[in-house]
MARBA-631103 format. One record per residue (C-alpha): residue number from 0; residue in three letters; z, x, y. Coordinates in pm, 1 decimal, padded with zeros to 6 digits. Last residue first. Layout:
N
<atom><nr>NUM</nr><rest>ALA</rest><z>Z</z><x>X</x><y>Y</y></atom>
...
// end
This chain:
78
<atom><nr>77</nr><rest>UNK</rest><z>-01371.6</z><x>-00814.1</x><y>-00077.9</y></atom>
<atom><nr>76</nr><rest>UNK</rest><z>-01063.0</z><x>-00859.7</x><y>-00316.8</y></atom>
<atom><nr>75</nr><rest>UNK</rest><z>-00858.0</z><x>-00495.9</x><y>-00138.3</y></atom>
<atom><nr>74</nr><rest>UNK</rest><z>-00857.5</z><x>-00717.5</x><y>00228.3</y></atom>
<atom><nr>73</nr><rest>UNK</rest><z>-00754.8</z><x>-01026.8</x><y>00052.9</y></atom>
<atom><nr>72</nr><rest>UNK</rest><z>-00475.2</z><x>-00839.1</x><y>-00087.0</y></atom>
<atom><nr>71</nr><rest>UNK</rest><z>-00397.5</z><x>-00681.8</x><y>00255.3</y></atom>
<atom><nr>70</nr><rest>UNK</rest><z>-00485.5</z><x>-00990.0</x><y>00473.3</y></atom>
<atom><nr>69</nr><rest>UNK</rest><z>-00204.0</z><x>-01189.9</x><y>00198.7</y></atom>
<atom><nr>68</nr><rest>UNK</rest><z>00085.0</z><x>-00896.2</x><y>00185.7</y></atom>
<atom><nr>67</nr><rest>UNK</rest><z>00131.5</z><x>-00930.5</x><y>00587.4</y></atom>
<atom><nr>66</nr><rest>UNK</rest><z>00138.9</z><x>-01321.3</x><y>00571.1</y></atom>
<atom><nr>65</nr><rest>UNK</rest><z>00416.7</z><x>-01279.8</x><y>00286.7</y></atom>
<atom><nr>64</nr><rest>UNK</rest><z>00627.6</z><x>-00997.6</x><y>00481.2</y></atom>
<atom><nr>63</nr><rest>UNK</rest><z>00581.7</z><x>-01227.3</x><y>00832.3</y></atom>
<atom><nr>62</nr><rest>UNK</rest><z>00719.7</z><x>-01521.4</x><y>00572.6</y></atom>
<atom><nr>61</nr><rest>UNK</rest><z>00979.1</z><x>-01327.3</x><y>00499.9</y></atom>
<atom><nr>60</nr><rest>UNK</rest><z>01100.8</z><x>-01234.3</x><y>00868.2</y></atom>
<atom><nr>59</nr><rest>UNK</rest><z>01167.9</z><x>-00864.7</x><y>00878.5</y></atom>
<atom><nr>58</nr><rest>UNK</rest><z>01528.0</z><x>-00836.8</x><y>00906.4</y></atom>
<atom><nr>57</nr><rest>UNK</rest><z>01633.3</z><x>-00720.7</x><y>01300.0</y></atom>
<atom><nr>56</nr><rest>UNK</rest><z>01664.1</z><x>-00398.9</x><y>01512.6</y></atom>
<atom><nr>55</nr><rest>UNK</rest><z>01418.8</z><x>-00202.9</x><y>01291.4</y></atom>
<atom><nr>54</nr><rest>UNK</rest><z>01095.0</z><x>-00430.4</x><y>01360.7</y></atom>
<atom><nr>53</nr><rest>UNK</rest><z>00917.7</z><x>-00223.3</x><y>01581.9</y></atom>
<atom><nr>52</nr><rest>UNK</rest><z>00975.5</z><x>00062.2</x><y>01367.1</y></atom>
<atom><nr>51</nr><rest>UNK</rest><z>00957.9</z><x>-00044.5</x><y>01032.1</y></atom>
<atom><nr>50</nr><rest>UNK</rest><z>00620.2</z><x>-00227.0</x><y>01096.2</y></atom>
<atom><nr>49</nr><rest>UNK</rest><z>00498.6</z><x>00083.4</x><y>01218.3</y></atom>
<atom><nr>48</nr><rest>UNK</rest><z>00597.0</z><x>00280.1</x><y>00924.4</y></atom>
<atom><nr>47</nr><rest>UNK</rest><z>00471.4</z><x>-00001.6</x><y>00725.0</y></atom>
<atom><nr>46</nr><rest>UNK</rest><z>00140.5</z><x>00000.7</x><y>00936.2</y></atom>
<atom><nr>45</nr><rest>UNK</rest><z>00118.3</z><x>00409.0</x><y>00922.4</y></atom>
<atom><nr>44</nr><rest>UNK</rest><z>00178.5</z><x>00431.7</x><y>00522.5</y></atom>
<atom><nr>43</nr><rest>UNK</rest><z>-00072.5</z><x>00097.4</x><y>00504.0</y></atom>
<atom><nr>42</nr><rest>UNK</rest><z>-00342.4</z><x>00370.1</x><y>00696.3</y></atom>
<atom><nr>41</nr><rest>UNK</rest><z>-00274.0</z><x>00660.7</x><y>00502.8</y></atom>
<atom><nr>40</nr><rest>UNK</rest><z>-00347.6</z><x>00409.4</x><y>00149.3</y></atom>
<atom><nr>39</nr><rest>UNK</rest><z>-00677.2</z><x>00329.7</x><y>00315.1</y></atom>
<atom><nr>38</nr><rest>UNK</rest><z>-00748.9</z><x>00628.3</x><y>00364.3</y></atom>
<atom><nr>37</nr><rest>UNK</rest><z>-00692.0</z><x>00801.5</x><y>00034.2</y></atom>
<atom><nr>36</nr><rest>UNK</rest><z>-00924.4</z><x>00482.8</x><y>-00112.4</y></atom>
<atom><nr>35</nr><rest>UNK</rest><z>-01193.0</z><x>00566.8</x><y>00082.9</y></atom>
<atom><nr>34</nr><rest>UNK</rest><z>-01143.1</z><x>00952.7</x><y>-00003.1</y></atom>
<atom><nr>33</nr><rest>UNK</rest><z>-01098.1</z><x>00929.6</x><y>-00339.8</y></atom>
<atom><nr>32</nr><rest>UNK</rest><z>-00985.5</z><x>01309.7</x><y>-00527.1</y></atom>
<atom><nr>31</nr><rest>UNK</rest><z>-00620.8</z><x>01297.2</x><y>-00419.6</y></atom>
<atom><nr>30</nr><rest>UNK</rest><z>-00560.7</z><x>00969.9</x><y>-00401.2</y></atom>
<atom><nr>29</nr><rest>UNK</rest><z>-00643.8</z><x>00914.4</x><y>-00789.8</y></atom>
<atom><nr>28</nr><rest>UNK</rest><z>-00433.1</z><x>01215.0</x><y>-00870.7</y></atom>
<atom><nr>27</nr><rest>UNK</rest><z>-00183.5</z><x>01044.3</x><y>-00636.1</y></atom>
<atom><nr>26</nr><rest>UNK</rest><z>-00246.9</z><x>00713.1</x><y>-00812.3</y></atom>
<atom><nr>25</nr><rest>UNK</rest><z>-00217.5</z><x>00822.1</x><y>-01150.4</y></atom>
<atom><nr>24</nr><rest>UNK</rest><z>00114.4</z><x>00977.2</x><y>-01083.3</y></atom>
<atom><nr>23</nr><rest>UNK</rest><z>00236.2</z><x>00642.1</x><y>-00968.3</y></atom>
<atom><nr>22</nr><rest>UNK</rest><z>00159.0</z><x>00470.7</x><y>-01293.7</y></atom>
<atom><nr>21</nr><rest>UNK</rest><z>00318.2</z><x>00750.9</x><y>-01477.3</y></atom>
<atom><nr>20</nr><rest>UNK</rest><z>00637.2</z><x>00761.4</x><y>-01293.5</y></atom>
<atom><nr>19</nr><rest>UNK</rest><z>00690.9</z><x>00402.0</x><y>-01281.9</y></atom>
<atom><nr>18</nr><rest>UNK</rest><z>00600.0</z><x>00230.8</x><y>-00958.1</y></atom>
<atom><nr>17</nr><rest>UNK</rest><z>00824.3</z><x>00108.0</x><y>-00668.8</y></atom>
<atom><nr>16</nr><rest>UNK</rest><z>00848.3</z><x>00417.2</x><y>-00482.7</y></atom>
<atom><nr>15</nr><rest>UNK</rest><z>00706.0</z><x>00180.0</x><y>-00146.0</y></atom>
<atom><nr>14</nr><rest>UNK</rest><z>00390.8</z><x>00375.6</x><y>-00127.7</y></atom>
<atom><nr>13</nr><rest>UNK</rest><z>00268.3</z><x>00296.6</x><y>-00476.3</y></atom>
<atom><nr>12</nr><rest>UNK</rest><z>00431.3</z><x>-00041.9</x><y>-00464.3</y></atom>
<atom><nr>11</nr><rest>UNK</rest><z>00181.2</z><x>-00094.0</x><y>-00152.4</y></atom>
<atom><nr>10</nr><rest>UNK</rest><z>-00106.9</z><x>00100.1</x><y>-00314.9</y></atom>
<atom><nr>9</nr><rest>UNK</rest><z>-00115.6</z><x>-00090.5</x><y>-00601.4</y></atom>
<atom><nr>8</nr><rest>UNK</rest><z>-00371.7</z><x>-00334.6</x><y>-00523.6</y></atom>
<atom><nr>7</nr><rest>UNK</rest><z>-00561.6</z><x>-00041.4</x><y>-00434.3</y></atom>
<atom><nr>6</nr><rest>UNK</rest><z>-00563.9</z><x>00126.8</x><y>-00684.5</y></atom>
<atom><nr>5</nr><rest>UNK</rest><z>-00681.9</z><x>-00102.9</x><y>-00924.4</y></atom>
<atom><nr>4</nr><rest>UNK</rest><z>-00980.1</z><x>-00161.2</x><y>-00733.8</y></atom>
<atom><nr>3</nr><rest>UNK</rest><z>-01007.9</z><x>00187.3</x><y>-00673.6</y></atom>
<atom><nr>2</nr><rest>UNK</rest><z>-01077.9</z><x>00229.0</x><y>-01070.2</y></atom>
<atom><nr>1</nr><rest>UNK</rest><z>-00837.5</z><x>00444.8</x><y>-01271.3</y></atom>
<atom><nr>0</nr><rest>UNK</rest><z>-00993.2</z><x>00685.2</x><y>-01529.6</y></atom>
// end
């Protein structure tokens, strides 16, 4: 079994396609049955889709994409 831990510091490659088929497969079954860790995952979905939006018209700055990827992973170590 897959602990949330794990889950969610894979979330964001999880979201992004970026897994192999069997590692992502364990996080939707994973998803499926975790509630705290289902919403978390809904609410990265909604920030990158929000992030996409408002920042469509130009690149998204790297070091915005590095400062972004730093709350979340200190976010999932607490």
């Amino acid at each position: 079994m897959v602990d949330c831990n794990e889950v969610l510091r894979e979330v964001e490659l999880y979201l992004d396609g970026e897994l192999p088929a069997d590692q992502s497969r364990v996080i939707a079954e994973h998803l499926v049955t975790c509630w705290p860790c289902q919403e978390r995952a809904e609410f990265r979905k909604a920030l990158q889709s929000l992030v996409a939006r408002k920042c469509s018209r130009d690149a998204i700055p790297p070091t915005l994409v590095s400062r972004v990827r730093f709350v979340i992973e200190e976010d999932t170590s607490e």
